[in-house]
N, C-alpha and C positions, 0 to 999 in steps of 0.2 A: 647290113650297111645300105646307105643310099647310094646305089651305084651310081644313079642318073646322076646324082649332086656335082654342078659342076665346081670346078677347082677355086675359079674367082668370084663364086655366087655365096652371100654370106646366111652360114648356115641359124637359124631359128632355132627358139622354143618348140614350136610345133616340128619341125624337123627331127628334132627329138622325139618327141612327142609320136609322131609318126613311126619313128622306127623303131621305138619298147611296147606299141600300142596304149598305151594312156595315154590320158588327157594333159592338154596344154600348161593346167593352172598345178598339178602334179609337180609335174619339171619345172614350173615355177616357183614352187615352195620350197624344191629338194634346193635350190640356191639361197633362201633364207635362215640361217639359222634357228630364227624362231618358232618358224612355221611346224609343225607335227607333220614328219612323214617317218614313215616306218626305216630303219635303219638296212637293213637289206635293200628296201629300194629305194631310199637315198644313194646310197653305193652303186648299184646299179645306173641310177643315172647322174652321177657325175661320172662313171667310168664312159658310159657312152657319148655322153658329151664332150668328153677327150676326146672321143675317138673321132668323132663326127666335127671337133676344132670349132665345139659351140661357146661362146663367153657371153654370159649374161651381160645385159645391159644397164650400167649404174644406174642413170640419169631413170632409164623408163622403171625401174627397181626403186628408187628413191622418192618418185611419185605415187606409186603404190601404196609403199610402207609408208610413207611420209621420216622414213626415217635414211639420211644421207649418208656417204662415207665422204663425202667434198666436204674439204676447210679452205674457205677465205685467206686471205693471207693478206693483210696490209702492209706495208713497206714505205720503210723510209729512203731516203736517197741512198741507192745502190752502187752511186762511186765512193761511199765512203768504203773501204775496205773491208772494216768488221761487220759491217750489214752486210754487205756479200757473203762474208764467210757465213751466217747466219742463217741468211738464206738459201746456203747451198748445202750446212746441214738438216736445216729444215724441210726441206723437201726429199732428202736419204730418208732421214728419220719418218717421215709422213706415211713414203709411198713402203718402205719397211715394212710400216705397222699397218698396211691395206688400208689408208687414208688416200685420199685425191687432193692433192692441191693445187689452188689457183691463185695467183697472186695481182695483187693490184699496186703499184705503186702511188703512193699519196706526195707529191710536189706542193709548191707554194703556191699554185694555181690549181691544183687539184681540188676537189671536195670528194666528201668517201661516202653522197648520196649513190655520185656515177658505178662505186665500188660495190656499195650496199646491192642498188637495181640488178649487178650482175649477178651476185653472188643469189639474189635471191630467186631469180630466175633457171640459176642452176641447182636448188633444192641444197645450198650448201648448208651441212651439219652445225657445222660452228665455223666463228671469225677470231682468228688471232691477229692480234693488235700488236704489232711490233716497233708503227714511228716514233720518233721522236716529240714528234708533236701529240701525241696522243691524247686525248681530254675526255671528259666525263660528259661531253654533247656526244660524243663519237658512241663512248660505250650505251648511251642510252636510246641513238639512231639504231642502233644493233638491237637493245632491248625492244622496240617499238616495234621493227620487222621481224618480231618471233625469232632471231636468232641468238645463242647462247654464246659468251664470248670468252677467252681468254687472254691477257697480257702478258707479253713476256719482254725481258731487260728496262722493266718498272714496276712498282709496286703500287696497285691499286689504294692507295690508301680510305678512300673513302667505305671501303669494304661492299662496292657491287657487284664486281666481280672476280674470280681468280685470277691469281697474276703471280709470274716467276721472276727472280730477277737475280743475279748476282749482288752479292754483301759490298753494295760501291763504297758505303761510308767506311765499313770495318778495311777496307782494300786502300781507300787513300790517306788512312791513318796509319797504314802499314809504310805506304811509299814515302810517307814525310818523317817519318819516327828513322827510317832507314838513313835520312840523309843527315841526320839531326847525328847518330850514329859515326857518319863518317866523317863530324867535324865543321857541318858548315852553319854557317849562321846566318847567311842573307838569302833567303829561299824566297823567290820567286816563284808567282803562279799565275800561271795561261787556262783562265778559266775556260769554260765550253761552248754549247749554243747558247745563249741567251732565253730564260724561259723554261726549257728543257728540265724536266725531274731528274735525268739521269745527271747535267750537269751542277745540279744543285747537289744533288747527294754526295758527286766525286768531290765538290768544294768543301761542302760540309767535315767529309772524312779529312779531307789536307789541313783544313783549318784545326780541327779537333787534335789529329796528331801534333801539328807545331805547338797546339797552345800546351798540352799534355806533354813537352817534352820543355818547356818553359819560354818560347818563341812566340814571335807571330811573322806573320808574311812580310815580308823585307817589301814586296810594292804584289800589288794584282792588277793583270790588266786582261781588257774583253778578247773573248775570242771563239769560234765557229766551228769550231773538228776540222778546219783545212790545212791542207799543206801549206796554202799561203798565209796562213793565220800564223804560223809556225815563222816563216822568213819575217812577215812583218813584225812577230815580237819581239826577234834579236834585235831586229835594225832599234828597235823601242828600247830594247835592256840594255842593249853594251852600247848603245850611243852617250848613256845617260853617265856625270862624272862619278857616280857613286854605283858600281855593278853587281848583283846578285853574282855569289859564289855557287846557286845551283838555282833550279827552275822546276819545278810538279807543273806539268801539258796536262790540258783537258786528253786526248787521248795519243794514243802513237804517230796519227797522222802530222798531229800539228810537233809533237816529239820532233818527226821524222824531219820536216819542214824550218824547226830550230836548229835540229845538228847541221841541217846545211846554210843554211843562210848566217850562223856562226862560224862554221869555218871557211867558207868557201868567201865571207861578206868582209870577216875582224879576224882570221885567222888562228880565231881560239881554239886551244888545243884540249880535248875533252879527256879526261873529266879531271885533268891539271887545272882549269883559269875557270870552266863553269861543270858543274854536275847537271846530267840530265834525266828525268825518267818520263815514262809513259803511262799509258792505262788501257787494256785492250788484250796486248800481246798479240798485235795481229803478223802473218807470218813475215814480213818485211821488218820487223821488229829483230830475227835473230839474224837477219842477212849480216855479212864478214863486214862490212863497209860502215854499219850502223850499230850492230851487239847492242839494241838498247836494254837497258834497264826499265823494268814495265812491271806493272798489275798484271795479271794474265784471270779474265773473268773464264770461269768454268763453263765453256759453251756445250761440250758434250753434258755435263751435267744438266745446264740449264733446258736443253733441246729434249733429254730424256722424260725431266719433272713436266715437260711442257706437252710431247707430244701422250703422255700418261692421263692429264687432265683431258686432249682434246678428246681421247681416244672414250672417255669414260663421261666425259658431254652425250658425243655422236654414237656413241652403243648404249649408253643405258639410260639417256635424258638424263644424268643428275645435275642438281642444280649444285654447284660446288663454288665456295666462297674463298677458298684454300690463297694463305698468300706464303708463299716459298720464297725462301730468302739464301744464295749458296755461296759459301764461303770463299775468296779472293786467294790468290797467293801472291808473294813479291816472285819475282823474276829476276834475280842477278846476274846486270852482264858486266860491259866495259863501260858503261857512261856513266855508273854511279860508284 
């Protein structure tokens, strides 16, 4: 052992190195898996580098090999609820599978050069693309800085790159076929962000099931994933002399947002005078006060397929086209 080694002096390669008597670049390699070292004294020095409280270094590792365990992480706005839940599986799931993540959020004043410069300066493996806004300038800024990219909760269509996403169309052809079901006829619908693929696809699906159950949308009006998207639609729907008997929300937030500013605004009694659902199921979804009615997107599934591609970007350079599509479920509570 190095006895001199003090307690808060951070111990090295060569400190290893030093106390097995081999060389530095040795102990270097027995930390690679690709590298060729004999298997007895691979073992050897990883045992003495426990013992010695040595951890190799990513960053100076990842300049070497040119080969990173850091993923990028873009982001979309984080007060939305279900992008938090997102991203706080996303980084379980990362740092699980001995990935490193760094995330950047991308705003309406952001640009994701600022994201690109950091990530590329940290030798990051690959970039996952998770905003809402996400566009094919974005994937192709990624393509131009030599980094390999994935999507996840959108579906690449153009076929650039890999991307995961939940079945939004098959999921809100489920939630309007459901309401259609319990008898109602004037369905109402709080479409999403503006622009957004995700909200195109959840409209796509509502529209498909109404018309597939012999319906069409009683009225639609714009709306942004917020809570106040949510009160200002009621004050819009139950103001008006002819009222929707139930309502498809872009997602739970603006859901969550209609059940209040309905009862708390017109005193309507759910799901007697108006039916309500979501899309999301994020956890304020099954709260005593709200039991909504919701899509629930397979996030553990989606995190898995997702953190599988990154894992097999940044350990084997493949070049993967893969687009994963994962099945929806309805959610029955009390609003519908």
């Amino acid at each position: 052992m190095l006895e001199t080694m003090l307690k808060d002096s951070r111990v090295t390669a060569a400190d290893v190195a030093k106390e097995l008597g081999i060389s530095r670049s040795t102990v270097s390699r027995a930390f690679s898996p690709d590298a060729y070292v004999k298997p007895a004294t691979r073992a050897k020095i990883l045992s003495t580098a426990k013992s010695l409280g040595y951890e190799p270094n990513a960053i100076a590792q990842a300049l070497i090999s040119k080969r990173s365990k850091i993923v990028g992480i873009i982001m979309g706005d984080l007060h939305n609820p279900f992008h938090a839940q997102i991203h706080s599986a996303l980084t379980e799931g990362l740092q699980s599978a001995g990935l490193i993540p760094i995330t950047a959020q991308i705003g309406p004043e952001n640009v994701i050069d600022q994201a690109l410069t950091m990530f590329r300066q940290y030798q990051a493996g690959a970039v996952l693309l998770t905003s809402l806004v996400v566009s094919q300038d974005m994937i192709a800024d990624c393509d131009r800085a030599g980094i390999p990219t994935v999507i996840l909760n959108r579906i690449d269509e153009e076929g650039v790159t890999a991307s995961v996403c939940a079945d939004l169309e098959f999921g809100g052809s489920l939630a309007a076929k459901h309401l259609v079901k319990t008898g109602r006829k004037r369905i109402a619908i709080i479409q999403g962000l503006a622009g957004s693929w995700t909200s195109k696809a959840r409209l796509a699906g509502y529209l498909r099931g109404l018309e597939e159950s012999g319906l069409q949308a009683f009225k639609q009006i714009p709306g942004d994933y917020t809570y106040q998207c949510g009160i200002d639609a009621a004050c819009e729907l139950l103001s008006a002399g002819r009222k929707p008997d139930a309502v498809l929300c872009g997602n739970d937030l603006t859901a969550i947002g209609f059940l209040d500013g309905a009862r708390l605004n017109f005193g309507a009694v759910i799901p007697e005078d108006i039916a309500v659902v979501g899309f999301d199921d994020i956890p304020m979804a099954s709260w005593q006060s709200y039991n909504l009615t919701t899509v629930r997107l397979p996030v553990k599934q989606m995190i898995d397929r997702t953190i599988d591609l990154l894992d097999r970007f940044v350990t084997g350079r493949q070049q993967l086209m893969e687009k994963v599509l994962v099945p929806c479920r309805l959610i029955e509570r009390k609003t519908a």
